[in-house]
N, CA and C atoms as a LAMMPS dump frame, in Angstrom:
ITEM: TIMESTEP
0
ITEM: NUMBER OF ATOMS
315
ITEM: BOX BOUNDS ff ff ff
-5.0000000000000000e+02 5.0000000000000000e+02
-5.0000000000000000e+02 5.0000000000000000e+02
-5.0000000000000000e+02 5.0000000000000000e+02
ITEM: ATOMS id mol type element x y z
1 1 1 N 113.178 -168.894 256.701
2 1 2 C 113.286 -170.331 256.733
3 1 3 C 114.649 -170.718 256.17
4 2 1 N 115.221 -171.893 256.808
5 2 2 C 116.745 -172.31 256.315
6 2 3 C 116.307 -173.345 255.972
7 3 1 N 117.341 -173.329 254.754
8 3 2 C 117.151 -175.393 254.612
9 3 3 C 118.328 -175.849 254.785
10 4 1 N 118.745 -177.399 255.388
11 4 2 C 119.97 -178.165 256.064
12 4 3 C 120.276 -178.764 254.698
13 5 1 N 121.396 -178.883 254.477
14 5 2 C 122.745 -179.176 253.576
15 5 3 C 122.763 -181.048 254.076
16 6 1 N 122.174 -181.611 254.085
17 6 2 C 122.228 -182.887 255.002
18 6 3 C 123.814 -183.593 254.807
19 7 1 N 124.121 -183.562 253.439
20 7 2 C 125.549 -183.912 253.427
21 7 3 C 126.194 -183.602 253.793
22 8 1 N 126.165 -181.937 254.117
23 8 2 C 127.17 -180.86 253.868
24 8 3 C 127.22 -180.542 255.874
25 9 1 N 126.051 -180.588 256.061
26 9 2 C 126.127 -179.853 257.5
27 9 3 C 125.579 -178.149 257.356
28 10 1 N 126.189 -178.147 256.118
29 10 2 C 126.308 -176.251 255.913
30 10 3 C 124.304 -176.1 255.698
31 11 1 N 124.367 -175.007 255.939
32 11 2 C 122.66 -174.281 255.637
33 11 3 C 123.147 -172.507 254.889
34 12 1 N 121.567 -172.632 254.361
35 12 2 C 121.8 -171.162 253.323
36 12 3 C 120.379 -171.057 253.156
37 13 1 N 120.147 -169.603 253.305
38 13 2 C 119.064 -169.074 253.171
39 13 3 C 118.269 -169.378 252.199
40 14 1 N 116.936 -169.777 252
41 14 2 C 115.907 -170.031 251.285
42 14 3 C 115.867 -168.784 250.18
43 15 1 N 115.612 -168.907 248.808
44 15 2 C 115.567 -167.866 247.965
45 15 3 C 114.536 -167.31 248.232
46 16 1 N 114.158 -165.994 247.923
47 16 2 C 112.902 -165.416 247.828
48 16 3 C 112.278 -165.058 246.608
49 17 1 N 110.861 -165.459 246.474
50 17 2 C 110.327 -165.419 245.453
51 17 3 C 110.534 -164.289 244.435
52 18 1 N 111.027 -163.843 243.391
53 18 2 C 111.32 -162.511 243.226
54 18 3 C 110.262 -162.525 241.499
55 19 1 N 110.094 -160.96 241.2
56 19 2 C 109.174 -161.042 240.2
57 19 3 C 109.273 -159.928 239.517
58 20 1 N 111.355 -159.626 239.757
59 20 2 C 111.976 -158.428 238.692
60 20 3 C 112.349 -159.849 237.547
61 21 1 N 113.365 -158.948 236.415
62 21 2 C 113.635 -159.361 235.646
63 21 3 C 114.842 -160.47 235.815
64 22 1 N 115.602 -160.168 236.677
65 22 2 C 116.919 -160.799 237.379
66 22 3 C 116.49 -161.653 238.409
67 23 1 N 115.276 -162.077 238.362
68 23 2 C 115.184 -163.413 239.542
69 23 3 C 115.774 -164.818 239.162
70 24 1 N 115.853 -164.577 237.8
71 24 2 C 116.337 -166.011 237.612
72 24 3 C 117.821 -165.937 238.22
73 25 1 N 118.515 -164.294 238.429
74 25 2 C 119.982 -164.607 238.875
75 25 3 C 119.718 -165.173 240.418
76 26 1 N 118.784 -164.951 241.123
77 26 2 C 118.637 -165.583 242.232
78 26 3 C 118.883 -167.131 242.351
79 27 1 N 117.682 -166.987 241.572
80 27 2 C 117.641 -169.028 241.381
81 27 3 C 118.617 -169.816 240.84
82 28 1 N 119.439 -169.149 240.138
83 28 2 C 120.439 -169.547 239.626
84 28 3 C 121.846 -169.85 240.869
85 29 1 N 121.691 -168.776 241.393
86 29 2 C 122.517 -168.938 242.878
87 29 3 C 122.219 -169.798 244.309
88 30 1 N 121.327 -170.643 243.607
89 30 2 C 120.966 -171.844 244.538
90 30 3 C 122.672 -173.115 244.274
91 31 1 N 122.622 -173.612 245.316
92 31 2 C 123.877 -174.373 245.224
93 31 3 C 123.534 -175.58 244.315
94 32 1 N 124.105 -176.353 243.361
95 32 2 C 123.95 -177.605 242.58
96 32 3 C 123.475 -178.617 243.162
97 33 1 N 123.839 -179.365 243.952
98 33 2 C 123.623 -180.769 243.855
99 33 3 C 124.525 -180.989 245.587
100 34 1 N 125.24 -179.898 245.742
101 34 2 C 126.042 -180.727 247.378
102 34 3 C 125.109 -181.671 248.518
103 35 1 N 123.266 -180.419 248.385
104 35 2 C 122.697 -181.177 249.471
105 35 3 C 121.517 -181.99 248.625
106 36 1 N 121.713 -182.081 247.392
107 36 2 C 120.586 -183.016 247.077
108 36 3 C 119.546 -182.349 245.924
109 37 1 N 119.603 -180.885 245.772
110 37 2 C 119.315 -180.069 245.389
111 37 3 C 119.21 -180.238 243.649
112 38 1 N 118.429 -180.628 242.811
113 38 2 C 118.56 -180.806 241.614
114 38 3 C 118.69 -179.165 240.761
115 39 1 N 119.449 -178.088 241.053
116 39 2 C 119.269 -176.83 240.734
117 39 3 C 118.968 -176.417 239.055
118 40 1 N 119.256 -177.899 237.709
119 40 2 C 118.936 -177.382 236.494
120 40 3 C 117.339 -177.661 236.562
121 41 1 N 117.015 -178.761 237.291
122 41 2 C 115.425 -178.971 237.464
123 41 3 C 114.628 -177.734 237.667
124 42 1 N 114.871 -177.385 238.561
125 42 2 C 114.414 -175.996 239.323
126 42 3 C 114.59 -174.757 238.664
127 43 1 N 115.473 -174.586 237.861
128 43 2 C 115.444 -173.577 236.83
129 43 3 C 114.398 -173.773 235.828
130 44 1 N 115.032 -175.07 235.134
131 44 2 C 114.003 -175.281 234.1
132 44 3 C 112.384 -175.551 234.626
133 45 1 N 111.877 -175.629 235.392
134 45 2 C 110.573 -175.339 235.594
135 45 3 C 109.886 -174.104 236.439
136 46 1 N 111.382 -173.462 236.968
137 46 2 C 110.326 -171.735 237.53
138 46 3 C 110.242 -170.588 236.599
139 47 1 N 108.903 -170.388 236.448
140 47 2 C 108.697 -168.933 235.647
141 47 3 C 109.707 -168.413 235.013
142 48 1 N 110.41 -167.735 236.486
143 48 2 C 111.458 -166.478 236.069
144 48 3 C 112.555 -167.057 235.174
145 49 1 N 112.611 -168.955 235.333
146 49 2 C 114.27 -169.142 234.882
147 49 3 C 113.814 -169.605 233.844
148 50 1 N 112.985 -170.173 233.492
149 50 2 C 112.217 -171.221 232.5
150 50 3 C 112.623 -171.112 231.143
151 51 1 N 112.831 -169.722 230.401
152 51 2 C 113.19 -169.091 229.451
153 51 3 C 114.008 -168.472 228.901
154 52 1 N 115.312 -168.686 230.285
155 52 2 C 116.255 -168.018 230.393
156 52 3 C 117.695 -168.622 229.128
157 53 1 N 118.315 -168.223 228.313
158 53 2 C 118.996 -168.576 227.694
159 53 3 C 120.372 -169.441 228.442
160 54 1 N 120.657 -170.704 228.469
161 54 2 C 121.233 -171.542 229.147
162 54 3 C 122.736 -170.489 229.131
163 55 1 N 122.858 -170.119 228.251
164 55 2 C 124.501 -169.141 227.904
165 55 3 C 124.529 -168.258 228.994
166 56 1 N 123.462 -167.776 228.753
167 56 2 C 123.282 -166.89 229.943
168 56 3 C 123.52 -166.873 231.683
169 57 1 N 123.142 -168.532 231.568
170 57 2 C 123.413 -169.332 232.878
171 57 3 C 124.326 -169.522 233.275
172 58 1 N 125.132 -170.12 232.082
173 58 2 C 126.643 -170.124 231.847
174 58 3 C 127.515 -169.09 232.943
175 59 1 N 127.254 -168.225 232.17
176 59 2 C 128.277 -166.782 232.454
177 59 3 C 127.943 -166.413 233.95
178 60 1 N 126.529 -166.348 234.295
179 60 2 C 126.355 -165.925 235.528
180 60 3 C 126.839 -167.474 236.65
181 61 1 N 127.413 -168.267 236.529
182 61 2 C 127.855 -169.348 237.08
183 61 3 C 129.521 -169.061 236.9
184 62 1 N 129.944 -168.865 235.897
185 62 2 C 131.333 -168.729 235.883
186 62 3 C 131.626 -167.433 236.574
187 63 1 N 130.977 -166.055 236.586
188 63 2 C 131.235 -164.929 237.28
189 63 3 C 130.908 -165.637 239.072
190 64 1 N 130.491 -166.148 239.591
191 64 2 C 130.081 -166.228 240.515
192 64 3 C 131.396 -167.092 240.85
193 65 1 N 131.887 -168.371 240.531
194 65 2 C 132.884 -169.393 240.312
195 65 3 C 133.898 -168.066 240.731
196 66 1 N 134.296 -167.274 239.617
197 66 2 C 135.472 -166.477 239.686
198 66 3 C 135.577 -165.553 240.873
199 67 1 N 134.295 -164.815 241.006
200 67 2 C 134.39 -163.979 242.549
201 67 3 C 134.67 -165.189 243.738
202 68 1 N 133.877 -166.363 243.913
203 68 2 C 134.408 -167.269 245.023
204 68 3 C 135.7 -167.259 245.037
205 69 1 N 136.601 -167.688 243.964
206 69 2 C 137.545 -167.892 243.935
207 69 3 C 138.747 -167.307 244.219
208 70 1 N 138.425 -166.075 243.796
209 70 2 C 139.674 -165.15 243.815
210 70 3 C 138.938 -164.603 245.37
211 71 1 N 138.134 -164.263 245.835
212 71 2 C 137.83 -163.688 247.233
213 71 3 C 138.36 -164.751 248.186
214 72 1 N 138.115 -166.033 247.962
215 72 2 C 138.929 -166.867 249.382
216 72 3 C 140.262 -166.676 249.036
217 73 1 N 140.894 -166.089 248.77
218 73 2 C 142.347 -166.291 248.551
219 73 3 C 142.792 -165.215 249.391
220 74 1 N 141.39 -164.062 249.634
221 74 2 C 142.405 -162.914 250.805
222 74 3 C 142.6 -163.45 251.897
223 75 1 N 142.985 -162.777 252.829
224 75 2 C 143.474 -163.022 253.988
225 75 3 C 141.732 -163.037 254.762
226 76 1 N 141.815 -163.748 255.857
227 76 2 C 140.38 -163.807 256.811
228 76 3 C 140.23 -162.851 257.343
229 77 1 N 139.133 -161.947 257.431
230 77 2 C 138.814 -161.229 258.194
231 77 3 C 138.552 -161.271 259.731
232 78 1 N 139.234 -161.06 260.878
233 78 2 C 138.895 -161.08 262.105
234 78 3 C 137.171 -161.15 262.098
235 79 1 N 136.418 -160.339 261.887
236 79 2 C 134.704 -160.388 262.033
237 79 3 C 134.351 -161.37 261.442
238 80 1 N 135.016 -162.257 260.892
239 80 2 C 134.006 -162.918 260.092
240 80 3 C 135.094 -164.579 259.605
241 81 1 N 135.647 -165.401 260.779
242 81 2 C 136.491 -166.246 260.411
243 81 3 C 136.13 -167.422 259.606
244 82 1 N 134.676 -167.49 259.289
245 82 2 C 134.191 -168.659 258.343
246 82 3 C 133.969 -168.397 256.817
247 83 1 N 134.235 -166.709 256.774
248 83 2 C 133.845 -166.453 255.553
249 83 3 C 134.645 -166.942 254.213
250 84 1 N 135.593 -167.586 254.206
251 84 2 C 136.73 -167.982 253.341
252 84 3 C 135.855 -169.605 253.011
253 85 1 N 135.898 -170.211 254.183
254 85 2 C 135.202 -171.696 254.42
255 85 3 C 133.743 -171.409 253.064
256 86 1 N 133.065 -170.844 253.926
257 86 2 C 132.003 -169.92 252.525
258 86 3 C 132.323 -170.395 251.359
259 87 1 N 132.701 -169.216 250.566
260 87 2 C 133.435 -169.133 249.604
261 87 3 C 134.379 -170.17 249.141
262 88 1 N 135.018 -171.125 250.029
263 88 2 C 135.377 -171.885 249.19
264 88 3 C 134.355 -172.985 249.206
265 89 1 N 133.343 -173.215 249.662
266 89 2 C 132.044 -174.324 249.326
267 89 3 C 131.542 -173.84 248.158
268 90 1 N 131.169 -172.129 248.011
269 90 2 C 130.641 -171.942 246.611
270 90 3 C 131.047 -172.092 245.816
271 91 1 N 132.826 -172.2 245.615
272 91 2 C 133.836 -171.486 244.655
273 91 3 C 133.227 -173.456 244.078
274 92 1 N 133.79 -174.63 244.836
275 92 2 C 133.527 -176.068 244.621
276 92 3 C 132.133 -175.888 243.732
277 93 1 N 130.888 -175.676 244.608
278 93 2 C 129.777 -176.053 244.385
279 93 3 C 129.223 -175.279 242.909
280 94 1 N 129.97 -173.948 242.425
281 94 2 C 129.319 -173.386 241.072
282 94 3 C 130.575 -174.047 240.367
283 95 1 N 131.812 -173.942 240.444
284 95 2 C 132.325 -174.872 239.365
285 95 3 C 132.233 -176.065 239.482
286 96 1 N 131.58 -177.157 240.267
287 96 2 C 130.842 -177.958 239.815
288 96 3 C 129.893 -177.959 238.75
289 97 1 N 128.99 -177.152 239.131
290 97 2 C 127.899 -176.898 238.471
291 97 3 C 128.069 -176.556 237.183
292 98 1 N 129.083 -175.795 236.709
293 98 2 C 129.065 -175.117 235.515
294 98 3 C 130.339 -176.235 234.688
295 99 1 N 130.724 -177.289 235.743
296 99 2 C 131.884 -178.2 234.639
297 99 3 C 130.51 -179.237 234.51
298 100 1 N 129.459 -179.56 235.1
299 100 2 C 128.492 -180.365 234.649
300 100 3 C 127.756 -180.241 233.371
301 101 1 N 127.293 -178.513 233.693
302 101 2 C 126.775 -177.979 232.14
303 101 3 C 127.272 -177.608 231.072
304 102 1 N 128.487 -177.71 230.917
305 102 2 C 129.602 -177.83 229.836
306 102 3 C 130.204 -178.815 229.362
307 103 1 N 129.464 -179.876 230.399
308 103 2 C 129.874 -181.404 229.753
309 103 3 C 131.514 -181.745 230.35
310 104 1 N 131.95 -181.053 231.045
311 104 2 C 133.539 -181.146 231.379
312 104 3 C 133.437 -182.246 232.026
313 105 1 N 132.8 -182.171 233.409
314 105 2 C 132.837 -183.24 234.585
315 105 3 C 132.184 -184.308 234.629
């Protein structure tokens, strides 16, 4: 199942329920707020994220921020000419996210 980005146009795969220890890194990799998406809501009330130390959230938002970032900067791959476009929606959409929860933005 996909869900539509209504602002955005863009779509991204539905998370899957997961019930290791690292699901909250899943849920955590839901996009912020571009399509409407309240993503600290949704942490703070699923199981896996519920308990999760916000610092913790932190870091796995800024590592994610930093791989977007520095990966759209290579050159495009012939197989794959949207993948930069990608990456730079995530690179926006987690440092959004993480200048919100730091009080920056």
């Amino acid at each position: 199942m996909r869900r539509h980005a209504a602002q955005t146009g863009l779509t991204y795969p539905r998370l899957r329920e997961s019930r290791s220890h690292s699901g909250w890194v899943q849920r955590s990799s839901a996009p912020p707020r571009p399509d409407g998406l309240d993503a600290d809501a949704v942490l703070a009330s699923h199981p896996l994220s519920h308990d999760v130390d916000p610092r913790s959230i932190d870091a796995w938002l800024a590592t994610l921020w930093l791989y977007f970032t520095t990966s759209m900067e290579l050159p495009v791959p012939a197989h794959s000419p949207h993948l930069r476009d990608h990456q730079l929606w995530y690179a926006d959409a987690s440092g959004y996210w993480l200048h919100q929860r730091l009080g920056l933005g």
